[in-house]
N, C-alpha and C positions, 0 to 999 in steps of 0.2 A: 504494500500500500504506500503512494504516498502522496504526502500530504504538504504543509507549507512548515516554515520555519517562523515562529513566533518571535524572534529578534531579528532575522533577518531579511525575511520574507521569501529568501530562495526557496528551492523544492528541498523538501528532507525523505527521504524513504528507509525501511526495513528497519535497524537495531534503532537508530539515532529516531526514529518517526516514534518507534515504543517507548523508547525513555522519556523521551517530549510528552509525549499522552499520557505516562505514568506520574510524572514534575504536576501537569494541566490537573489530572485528576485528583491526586493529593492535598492541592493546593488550592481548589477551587469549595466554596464552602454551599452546600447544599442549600437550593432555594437563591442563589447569586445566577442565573444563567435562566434568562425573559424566555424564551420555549423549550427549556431542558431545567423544572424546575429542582427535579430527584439527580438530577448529575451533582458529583461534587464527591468530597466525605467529610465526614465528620471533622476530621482533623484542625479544622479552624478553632473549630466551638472549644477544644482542649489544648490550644496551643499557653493559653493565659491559666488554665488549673496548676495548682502546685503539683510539682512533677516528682510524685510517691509511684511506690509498685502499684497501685489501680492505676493511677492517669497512664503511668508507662502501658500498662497490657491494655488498657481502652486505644491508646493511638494504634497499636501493634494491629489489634484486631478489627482499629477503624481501616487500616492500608488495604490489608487482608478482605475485607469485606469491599471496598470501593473497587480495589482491582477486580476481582472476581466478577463484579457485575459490570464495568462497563471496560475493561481492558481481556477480550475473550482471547486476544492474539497469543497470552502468556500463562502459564501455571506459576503460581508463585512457590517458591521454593523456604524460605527464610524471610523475617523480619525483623531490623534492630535498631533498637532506638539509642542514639548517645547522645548525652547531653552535658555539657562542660560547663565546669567554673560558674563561667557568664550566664549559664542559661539557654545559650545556644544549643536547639536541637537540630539533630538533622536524623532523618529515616533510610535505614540501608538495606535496601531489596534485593533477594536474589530470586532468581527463576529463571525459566526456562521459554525460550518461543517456539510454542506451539502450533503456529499457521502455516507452517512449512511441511513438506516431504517428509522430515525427521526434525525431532526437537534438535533445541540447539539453546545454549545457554548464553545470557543478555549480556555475561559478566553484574557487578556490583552497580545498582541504580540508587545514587543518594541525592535524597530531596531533605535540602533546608527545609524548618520551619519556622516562618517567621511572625509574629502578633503584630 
């Protein structure tokens, strides 16, 4: 598939089109997108909760859950969440693309999260 590059406007296609749409859907906060009101995940809404082991397995499970429904290209494999010092978190996805002849692995997709 592909599709356009969100910075730069060129054509993006295959691994580099999945991790773009994995960044978009991560990051995009459910009910923000005028005819696509259920796209998005959760992860906005918990980017601001104090970051304890529930808020940590709620984002885990928000990624896990946002990919599966609207990233069908991929199987997710793993998800981790780090979070440093400052606060800064970021989400580190692994899995697998599945829209091909035979799987084939993404390598590591990490999405910043920012409040």
């Amino acid at each position: 598939m592909t599709g356009m590059n969100n910075t730069t406007g060129r054509a993006v296609a295959d691994v580099a089109h999945i991790r773009q749409s994995v960044r978009d859907i991560l990051t995009t906060p459910i009910g923000s997108r005028a005819m696509r009101r259920d796209y998005g995940s959760l992860i906005p809404e918990l980017i601001d909760q104090p970051m304890n082991p529930a808020t940590r397995l709620r984002v885990m499970s928000a990624s896990v859950s946002a990919l599966v429904r609207w990233e069908p290209r991929i199987r997710v494999a793993s998800v981790r969440l780090a979070v440093d010092a400052k606060g800064n978190a970021v989400v580190d996805i692994e899995g697998d693309r599945i829209d091909g002849p035979r799987p084939e692995s993404l390598g590591p997709v990490s999405v910043a999260l920012r409040g």
